[in-house]
N, C-alpha and C positions, 0 to 999 in steps of 0.2 A: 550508545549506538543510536543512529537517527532513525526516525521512523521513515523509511526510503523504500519503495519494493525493488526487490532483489534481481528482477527480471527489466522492467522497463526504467526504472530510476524514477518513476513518478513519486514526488514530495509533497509537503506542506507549502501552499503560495498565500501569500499577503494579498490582502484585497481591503477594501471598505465596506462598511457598513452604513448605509445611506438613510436617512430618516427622511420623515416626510418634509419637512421643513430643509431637509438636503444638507443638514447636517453629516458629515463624514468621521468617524472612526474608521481607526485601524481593527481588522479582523482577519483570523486565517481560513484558510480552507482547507478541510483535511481531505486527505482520499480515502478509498473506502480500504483499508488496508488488515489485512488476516492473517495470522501468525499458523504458519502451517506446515508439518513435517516434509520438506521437500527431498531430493536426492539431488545434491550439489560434488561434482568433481568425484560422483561414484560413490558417496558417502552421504548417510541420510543426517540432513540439519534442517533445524527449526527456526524458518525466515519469516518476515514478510512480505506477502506476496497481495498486488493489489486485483482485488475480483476480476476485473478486466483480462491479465493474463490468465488468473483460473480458467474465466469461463472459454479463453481462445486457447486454453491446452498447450501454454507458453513454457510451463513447467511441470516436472514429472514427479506426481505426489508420491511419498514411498507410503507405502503399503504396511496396515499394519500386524502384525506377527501376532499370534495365537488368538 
């Protein structure tokens, strides 16, 4: 499984890594992505979700029992 969040599809993107000398490597960029018990399809499962939609309330955490 890719590390994708579940709500917006933000992924891993390729970019460079630039040295002073302007030297380029290949580099990724991760998001900031959180494995967190959501309710998908009325049924609670354990996605990742990237902070961004947490904090904008894009998905409905299930709640947890006892």
């Amino acid at each position: 499984m890719a590390r994708k969040c579940i709500s917006c599809g933000k992924k891993p993107v390729i970019g460079h890594t630039v040295s002073h000398s302007n030297r380029k490597t290949l580099r990724k960029f991760m998001p900031n992505l959180q494995k967190v018990n959501i309710i998908v399809a009325g049924k609670k499962s354990k996605e990742y979700v990237c902070t961004k939609c947490l904090k904008a309330g894009k998905v409905q955490k299930a709640l947890a029992r006892g």
